[in-house]
N, C-alpha and C positions, 0 to 999 in steps of 0.2 A: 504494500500500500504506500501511496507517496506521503509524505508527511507535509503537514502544512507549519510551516514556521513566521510565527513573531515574533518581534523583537520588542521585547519592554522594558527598554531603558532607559531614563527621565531625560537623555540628552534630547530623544526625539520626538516631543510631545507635541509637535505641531504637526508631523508627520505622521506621528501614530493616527492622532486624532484624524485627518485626513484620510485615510487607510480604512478605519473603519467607519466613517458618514460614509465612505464608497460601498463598503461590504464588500470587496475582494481583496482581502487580507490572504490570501492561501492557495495552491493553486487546486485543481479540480483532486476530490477526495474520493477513492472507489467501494463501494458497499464490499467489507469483509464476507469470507465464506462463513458461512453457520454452519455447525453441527445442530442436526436436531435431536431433542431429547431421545427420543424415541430410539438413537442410535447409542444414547450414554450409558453406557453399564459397569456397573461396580467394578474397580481394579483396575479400571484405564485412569492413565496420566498424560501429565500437561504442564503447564506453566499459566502465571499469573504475572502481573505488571502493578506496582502502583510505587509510590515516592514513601521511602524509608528516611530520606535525609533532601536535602536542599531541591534541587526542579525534577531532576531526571528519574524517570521511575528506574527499576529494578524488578529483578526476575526473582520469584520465588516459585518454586517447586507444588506441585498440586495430584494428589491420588485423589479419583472419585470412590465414596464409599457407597451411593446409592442415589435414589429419589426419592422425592415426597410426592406421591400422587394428591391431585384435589385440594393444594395448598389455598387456591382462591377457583372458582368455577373454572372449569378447563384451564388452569394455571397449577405448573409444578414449581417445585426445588430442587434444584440438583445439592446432592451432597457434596461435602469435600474436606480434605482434609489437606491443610499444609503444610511449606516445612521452609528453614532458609535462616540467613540470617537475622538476627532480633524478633521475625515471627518466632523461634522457636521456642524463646524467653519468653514472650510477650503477650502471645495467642493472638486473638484474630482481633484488630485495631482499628477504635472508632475511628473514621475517617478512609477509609478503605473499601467504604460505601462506592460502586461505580469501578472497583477493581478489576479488568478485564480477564476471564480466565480461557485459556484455550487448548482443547483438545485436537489432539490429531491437526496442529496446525488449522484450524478454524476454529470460530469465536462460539463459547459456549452460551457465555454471560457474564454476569458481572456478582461481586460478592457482594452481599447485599444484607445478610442475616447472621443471627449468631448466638451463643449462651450463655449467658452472665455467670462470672465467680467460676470462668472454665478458662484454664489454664494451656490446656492442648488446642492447637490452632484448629476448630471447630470450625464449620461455616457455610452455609445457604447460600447459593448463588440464582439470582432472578436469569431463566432462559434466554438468550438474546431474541428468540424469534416477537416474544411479549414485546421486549423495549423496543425493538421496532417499531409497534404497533403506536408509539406515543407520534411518531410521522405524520400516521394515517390519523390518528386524530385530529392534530395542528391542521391539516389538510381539512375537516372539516368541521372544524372551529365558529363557533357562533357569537352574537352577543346575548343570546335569553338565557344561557346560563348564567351569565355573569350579571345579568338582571336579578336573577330567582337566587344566586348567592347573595348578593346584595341583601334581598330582601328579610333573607332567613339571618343577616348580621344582624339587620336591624331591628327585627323583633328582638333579636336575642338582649340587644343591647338596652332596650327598652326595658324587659324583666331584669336585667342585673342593677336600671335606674330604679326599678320596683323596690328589689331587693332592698338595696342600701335606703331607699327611704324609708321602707320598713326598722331600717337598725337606725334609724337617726330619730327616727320617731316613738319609738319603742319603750322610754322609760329612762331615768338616769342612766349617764356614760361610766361604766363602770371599767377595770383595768383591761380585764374578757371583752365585753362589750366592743372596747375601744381598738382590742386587738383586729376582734373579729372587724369590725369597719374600714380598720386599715387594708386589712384583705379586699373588702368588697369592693373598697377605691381604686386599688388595683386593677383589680379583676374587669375594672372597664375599659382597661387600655388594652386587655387580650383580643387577640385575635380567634375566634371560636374555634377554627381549625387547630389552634394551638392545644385548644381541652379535648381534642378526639380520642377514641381509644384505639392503642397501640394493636393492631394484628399479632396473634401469636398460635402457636402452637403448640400442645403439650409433649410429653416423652412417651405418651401411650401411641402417636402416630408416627416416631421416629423410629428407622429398621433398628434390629437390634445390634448390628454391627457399628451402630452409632451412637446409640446409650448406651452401650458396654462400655464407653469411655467417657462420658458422663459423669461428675462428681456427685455425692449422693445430697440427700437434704434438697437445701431450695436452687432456685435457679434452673430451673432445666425447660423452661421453655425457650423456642426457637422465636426469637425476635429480629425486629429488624435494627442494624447497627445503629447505635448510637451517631448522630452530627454531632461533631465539635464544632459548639458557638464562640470562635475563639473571638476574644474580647480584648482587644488593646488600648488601654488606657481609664477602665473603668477601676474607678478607686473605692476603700473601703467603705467609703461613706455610700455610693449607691449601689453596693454586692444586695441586701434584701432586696432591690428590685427583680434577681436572677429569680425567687422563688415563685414568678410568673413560669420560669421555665418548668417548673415541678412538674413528672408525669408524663413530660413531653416527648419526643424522640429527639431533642437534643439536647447536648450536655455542656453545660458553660465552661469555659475556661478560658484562664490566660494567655491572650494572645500573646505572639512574639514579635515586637515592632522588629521592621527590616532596618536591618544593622545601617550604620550610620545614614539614617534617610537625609534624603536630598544626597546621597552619590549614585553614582550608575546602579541599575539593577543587572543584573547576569541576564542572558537572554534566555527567554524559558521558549520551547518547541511545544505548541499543540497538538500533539498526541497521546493516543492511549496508554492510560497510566499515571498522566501529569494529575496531581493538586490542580483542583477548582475550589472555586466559593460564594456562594450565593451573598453577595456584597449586601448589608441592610445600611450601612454608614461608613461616611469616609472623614476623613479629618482629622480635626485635634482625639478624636475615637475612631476606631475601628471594631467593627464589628461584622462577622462573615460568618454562614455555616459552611463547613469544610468537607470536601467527602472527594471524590478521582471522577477522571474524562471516562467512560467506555469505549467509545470508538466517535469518530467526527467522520463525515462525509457531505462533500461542499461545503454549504453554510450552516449544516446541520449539526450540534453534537447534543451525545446524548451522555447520562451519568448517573452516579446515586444507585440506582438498580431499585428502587422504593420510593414511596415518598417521602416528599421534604415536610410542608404543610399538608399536603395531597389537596389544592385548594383547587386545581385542577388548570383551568386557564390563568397566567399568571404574567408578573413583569416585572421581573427581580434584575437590577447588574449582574453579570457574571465576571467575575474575577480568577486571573491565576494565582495558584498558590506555592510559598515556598516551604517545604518542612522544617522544621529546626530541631526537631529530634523526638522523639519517640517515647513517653511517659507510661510506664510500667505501673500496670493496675491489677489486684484482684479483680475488683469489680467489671474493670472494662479500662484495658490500655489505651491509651488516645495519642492522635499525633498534636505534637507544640507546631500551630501552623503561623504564618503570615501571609497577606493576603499583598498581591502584589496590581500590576495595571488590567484597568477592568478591558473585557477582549468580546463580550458581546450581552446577549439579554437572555433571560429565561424564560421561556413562552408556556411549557405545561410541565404541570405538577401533580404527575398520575402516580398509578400504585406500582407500575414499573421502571419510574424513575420520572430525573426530567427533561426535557429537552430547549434545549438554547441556541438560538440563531448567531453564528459567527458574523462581527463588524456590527451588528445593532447597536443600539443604544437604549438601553432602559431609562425612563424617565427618574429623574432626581432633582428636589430640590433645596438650594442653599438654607440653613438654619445655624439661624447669629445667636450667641448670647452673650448679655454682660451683667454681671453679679458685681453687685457693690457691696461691703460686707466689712469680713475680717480683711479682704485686700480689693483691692478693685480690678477686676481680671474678666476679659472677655475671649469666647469660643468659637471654633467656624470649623462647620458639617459641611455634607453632602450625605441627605437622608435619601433611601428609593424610595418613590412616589408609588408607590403599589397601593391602592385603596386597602387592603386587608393588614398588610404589615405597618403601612407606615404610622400612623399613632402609637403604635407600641416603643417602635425604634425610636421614634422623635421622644418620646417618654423618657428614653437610657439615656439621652443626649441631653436633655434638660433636666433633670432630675440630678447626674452627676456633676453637669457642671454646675450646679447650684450649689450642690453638698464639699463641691470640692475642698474649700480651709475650714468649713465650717464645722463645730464639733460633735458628736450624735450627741441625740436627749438631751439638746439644750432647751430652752424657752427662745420663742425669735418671733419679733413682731414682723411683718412681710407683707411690703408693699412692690406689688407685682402688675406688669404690662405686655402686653400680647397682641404682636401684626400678624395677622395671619394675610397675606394677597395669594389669591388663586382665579384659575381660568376664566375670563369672560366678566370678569369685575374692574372695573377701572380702581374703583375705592375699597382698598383693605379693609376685613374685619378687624376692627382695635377694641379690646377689652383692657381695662384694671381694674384691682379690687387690693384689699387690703386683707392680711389672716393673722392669725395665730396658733401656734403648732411647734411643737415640738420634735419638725422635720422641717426643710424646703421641698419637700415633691411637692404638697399641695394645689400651689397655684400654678404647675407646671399640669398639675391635669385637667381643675377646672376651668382654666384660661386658655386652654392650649389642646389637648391631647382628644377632651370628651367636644370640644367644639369640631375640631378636623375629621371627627368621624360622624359626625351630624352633615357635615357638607358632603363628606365623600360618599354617604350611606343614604341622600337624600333622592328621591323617587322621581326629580323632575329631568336634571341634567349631571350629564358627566361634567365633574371636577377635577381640576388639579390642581394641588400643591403649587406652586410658585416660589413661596420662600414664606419665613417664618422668621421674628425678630420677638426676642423675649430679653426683655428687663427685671432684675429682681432687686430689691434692693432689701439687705439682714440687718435687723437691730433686734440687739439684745433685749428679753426679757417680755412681759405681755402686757398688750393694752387689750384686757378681755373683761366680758363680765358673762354668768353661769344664768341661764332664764330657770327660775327655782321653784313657782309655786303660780298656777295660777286661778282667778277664783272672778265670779259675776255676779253685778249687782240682785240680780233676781234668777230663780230656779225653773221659772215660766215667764213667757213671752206670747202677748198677741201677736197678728200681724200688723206689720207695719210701725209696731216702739221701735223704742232704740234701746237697745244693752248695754252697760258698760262694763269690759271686763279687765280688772285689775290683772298686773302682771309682777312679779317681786325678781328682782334681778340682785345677783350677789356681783358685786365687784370684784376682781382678784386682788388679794389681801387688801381687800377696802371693804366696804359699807354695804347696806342692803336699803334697797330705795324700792319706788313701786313705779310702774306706767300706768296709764289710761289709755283703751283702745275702747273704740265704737261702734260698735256693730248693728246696723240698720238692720231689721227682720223686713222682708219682703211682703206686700200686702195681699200676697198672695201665697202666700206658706199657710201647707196644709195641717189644718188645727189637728192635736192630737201626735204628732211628727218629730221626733226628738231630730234634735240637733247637735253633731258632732264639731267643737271647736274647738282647733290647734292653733298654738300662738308654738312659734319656732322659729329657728337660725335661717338665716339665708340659704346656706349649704341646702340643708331639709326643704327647704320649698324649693328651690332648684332640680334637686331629685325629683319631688312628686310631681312638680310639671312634666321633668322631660318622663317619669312613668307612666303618667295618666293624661297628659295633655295633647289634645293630635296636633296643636302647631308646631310640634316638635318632631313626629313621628309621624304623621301623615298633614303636612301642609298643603292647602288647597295649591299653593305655586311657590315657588323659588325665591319670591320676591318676599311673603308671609316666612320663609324660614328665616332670612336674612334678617328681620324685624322681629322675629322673637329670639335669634341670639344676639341683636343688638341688648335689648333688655335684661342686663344684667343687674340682678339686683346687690347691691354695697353690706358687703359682712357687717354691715356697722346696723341694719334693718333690723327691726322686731315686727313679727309677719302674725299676721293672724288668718287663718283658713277656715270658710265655717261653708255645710253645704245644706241650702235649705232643701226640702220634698217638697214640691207647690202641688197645687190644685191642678188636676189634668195627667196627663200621660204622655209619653213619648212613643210615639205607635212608627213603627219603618223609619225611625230616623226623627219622624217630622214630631215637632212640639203641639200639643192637643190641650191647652190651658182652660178653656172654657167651655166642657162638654158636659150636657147637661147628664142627672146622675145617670140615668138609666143607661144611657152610654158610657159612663163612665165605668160603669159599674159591670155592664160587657165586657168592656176591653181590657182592664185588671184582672176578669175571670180567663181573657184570650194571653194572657199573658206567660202562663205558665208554659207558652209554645216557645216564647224565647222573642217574637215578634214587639214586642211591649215591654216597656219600661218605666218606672218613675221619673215624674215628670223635675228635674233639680237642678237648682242653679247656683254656683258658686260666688262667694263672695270673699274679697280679700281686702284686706289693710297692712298696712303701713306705716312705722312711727322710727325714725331716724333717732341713732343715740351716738353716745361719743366711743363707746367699744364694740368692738369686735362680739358678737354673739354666738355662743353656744348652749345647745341643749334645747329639748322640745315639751312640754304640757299641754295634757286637754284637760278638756272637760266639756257639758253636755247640756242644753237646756229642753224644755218640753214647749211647743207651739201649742196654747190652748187656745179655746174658741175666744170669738169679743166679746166682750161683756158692753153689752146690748145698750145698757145706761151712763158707761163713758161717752162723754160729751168728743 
């Protein structure tokens, strides 16, 4: 096969660049021979390919030991066993995903699978004839998937908004409590694909020529290899953000910055066997999952032998990678990678691997920040624009260079600013607000991370990223006060009083004072009809809109979304949410306020179809204070009838 060579070395980056906006980076590539399964039987040997040390792969030695029939519907595994140098210390090595192996001088597959806490170079290899098949998909590639993905993020994201406003409303912040919420704030910068469950198999479908070498106890399902998220430049203070990764198929670790950057890189050759890496960020951070080329043909190459996200149609950078040596694990050995010049894009992310178009370019966009603090120090990205990833990775970028001098479990007052410009807007979305917390993620997700996945998850038009400018400024200690008790002038309401409901707020280490909020009864709330009313933090009503509100999740147009993230309410708010029952029904949508009973009284009986609903309208307030708020209280009034001889 002829080999297609690049050159990635920083003297020619005007040229490189050029090279690939052309996309004839390489000369014509010829499709390998394949063995088909069907021909592979136990006892035949081979050789494999992948990068043990710096660009150039290396040959290691390969006896098959058998197959897995029915791995996935008409999809096998070939078994294998290898051997060679540092595999035989090391076993079989995340990032080795995409390892070419070949029999009888043609191409079997690629390593792809493997056994935890196994020492003997074990290993599942995905057939070549499958990864093929990720071609013929690209080839008839749509966009209603990536619609119908869309859409199922965005439910999703809508019940994790549910969630968390469940826990912010729930009752005093307790140390559990507060843990569990920090989870849940997390957990909205995931990418859904990221919580999937891992494919595996157990030792009761493995021949026995292959658990007879098997170590006993746990581990012994066949999984797919470990990615190494190799991470260059993330520092202690943002490593909890890695327990996003928890469960996943990849495994963090520290990258290895390329030795004295900014000199020449060595020239790396694309071919089978080389280090790849699906690039999430470049810059003052790197960030890349890591795993080997399969085989490349024209502008085609393919890799991984599994999936990455399995998110299916995709737009990741791809990058070459350089090994820097080889980290010996019980658990699972991994290679110490670096991620060198990116050489084209990743288009699908199937269950046979994925495939990336040579000379493309994946979209990315620049992301600034400048932290004022304990030093005054500012950072510069280049995140991928991928709708599914990119809030997550802009998360690691913002989040650590905030945390950067700063010290954990401090107290920190945080006045924060957020540009976000993307496609088809002349005028950037600009948010601040002001917190307090005992981190700086905070206003890196409210400001930033859960607004970008509102636009890019939005039903009306395709978005893109453009760039991102985030401001934060740290000071020591809290302007906060705790909302502690709250309680109303009367325990029954006609239609149409007015309420008043006191609110008792605690200062932090200061005084305990009270508000007045007002709350107007509707003169049409139905007598008899309790009343649920929450007075809480801004955070908390933020949640429950973007859970329950459709101008967040289903906006009549583009222009309505853009107008309710304008509307940021100021951490400094004391919110009151109260929701009346009115007189009438909600029948198909449409509001039925004035139907007389015997209608009324129909269509509350047609109800139980699901078609009908109570007829309720929300009401809210507002009262601006000098701290920062947290914590939520209800309480509950009863709508009784008028009394007839009130003037």
């Amino acid at each position: 096969m002829t080999r297609s060579r690049i050159a990635v070395a920083r003297f020619l980056p005007i040229l490189l660049a050029g090279l690939l906006t052309a996309g004839a980076v390489h000369g014509a590539q010829e499709r390998p021979q394949i063995i088909p399964v069907s021909e592979i039987k136990a006892g035949m040997t081979g050789y494999g390919l992948t990068c043990l040390e710096s660009s150039r792969p290396q040959k290691f030695q390969v006896e098959v030991l058998g197959n897995l029939r029915g791995w996935t519907p008409k999809g096998d595994v070939i078994l294998i066993r290898m051997s060679g140098p540092v595999i035989d210390d090391c076993g079989v090595i995340s990032g080795m995903s995409g390892s070419p192996i070949y029999i009888e001088g043609k191409l079997a597959g690629a390593v792809a699978y493997g056994w935890r806490y196994c020492k003997i170079p074990l290993a599942g290899v995905t057939p070549a004839g499958e990864m093929m098949r990720v071609q013929e998909i690209q080839a008839r590639a749509g966009q209603e998937q990536k619609k119908a993905a869309r859409e199922v993020t965005r439910h999703a994201l809508r019940n994790r908004s549910r969630e968390l406003a469940r826990l912010l409303t729930s009752g005093p912040r307790t140390e559990e409590s507060n843990a569990r919420l920090r989870q849940s704030v997390l957990r909205m910068a995931g990418p859904a694909t990221l919580r999937a469950p891992q494919l595996s198999f157990g030792p009761h479908a493995v021949p026995p020529t292959v658990s007879s070498l098997l170590p006993g106890g746990v581990g012994q399902e066949l999984r797919p290899l470990l990615i190494p998220m190799a991470i260059n430049g993330l520092s202690s203070a943002g490593a909890p953000l890695l327990s996003l990764l928890d469960g996943t198929g990849f495994m963090p670790v520290q990258g290895a910055a390329i030795a004295a950057r900014g000199a020449p890189e060595e020239e790396v050759i694309l071919e089978p066997g080389v280090t790849v890496g699906a690039a999430f960020v470049c810059g003052d951070m790197d960030i890349a999952g890591m795993g080997t080329l399969t085989w490349i043909e024209g502008d085609n190459a393919v890799a991984f032998g599994h999936p990455m996200f399995g998110s299916g149609e995709t737009d990741i950078p791809l990058a070459v990678g350089h090994v820097q040596t080889i980290v010996p694990s019980i658990y699972s050995s991994f290679k110490l990678a670096s991620t060198g010049k990116l050489v084209g894009r990743i288009t699908q992310d199937r269950s046979s691997g994925v495939l990336a178009k040579i000379g493309e370019k994946a979209p990315m966009f620049p992301c600034k920040v400048r932290v004022r603090g304990t030093v005054d120090d500012q950072y510069s990205y280049q995140v991928a624009g991928y709708w599914e990833t990119a809030p997550l990775f802009t998360l690691y970028a913002l989040a650590d260079s905030s945390a950067r001098w700063e010290g954990l479990g401090n107290r920190y007052f945080l006045k924060a600013k957020a540009t976000i410009s993307f496609s088809g807007q002349e005028e950037p979305l600009i948010q601040e607000n002001v917190y307090n917390s005992y981190s700086v993620v905070p206003p890196s997700m409210d400001l930033v991370v859960i607004p970008m996945e509102e636009l890019l998850l939005n039903p009306h038009r395709e978005v893109e990223i453009e760039g991102i400018d985030y401001e934060l400024e740290v000071q020591p200690g809290f302007q906060a006060a705790l909302i502690e008790s709250v309680w109303a002038d009367r325990v029954m309401a006609e239609p149409g009083s007015e309420v008043t409901v006191y609110v008792r707020l605690l200062e932090f280490r200061g005084e305990r004072l009270t508000k007045k909020l007002k709350l107007q009864v509707p003169e049409t709330a139905r007598p008899g009809s309790r009343v649920d009313i929450l007075v809480c933090d801004a955070l908390a009503d933020r949640m429950i809109r973007r859970g329950m509100d459709p101008g967040s999740f289903a906006p009549p147009n583009f222009e309505s979304l853009l107008d309710y993230l304008k509307e940021t309410e100021s951490n400094k708010s004391l919110i009151l949410r109260a929701s009346f029952v009115e007189r009438g029904v909600r029948y198909d949508g449409d509001a039925m306020p004035s139907l007389p009973p015997s209608a009324l009284s129909i269509l509350q009986f047609k109800g139980s179809g699901g078609q009908t609903t109570p007829l309720v309208t929300d009401t809210r307030e507002t009262v601006e204070t000098p701290w920062v708020l947290e914590g939520a209280q209800s309480l509950s009034i009863i709508i009784k009838e008028r009394d007839p001889y009130n003037p």
